[in-house]
Every structure is written in structure tokens, then in C-alpha cells.
C-alpha positions as a printed Julia matrix, in Angstrom:
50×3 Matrix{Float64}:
   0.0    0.0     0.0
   1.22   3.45   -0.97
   1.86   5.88    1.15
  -0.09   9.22    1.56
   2.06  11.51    0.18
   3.06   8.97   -2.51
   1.19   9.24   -5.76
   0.55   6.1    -8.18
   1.29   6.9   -11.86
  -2.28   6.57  -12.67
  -3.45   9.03  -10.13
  -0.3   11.67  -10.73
  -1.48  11.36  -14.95
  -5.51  12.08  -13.64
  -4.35  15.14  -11.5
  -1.65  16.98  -13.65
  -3.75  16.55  -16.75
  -6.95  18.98  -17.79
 -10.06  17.72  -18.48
 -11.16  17.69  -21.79
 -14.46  19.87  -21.64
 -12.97  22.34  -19.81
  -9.72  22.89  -22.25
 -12.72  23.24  -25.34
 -14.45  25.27  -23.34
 -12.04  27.37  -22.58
 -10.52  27.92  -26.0
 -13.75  28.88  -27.49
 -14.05  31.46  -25.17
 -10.81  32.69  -26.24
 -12.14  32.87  -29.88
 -15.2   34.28  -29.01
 -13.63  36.85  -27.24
 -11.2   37.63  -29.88
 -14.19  37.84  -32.38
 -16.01  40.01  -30.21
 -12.9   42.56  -29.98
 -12.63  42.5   -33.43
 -16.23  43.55  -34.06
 -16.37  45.85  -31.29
 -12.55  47.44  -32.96
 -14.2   47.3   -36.37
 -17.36  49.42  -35.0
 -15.22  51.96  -34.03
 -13.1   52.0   -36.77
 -15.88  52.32  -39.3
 -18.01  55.35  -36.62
 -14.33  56.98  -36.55
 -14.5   57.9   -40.53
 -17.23  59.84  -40.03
């Protein structure tokens, strides 16, 4: 039996690595948010000409 403070391989690989969902969800934010800059930089670029 391990002890406490010992980690098995499995449980080191479950705990260092990121879920799945989260890492998708977290890059589409990142792209939404980018396209949402863009459109909000584009509004003023266009209202600026004016």
C-alpha cells in the first residue's frame, strides 16, 4: 500500500492533466472573445471615418 504523500502513476497522470471539456471550453471562449474585440474594434473604426 502506498503511502499518503506517494502518488501512483495513474493518479499523478488524472491530477496533472486537464479535463477535456474544460480545455474546449475554454478555447472557445478565447475565440469568441477575440471575435467580439474585433467587431467591437471594427465598430469603431468604421463610426471613426465619419
Amino acid at each position: 500500500m502506498p503511502l499518503p504523500d506517494e502518488k501512483t502513476p495513474a493518479r499523478r497522470f488524472v491530477e496533472e492533466k486537464i479535463p477535456g471539456g474544460l480545455a474546449i471550453r475554454v478555447f472557445v471562449y478565447v475565440v469568441a472573445g477575440h471575435l467580439f474585440a474585433a467587431f467591437v474594434f471594427l465598430l469603431f473604426t468604421l463610426g471613426g471615418e465619419r
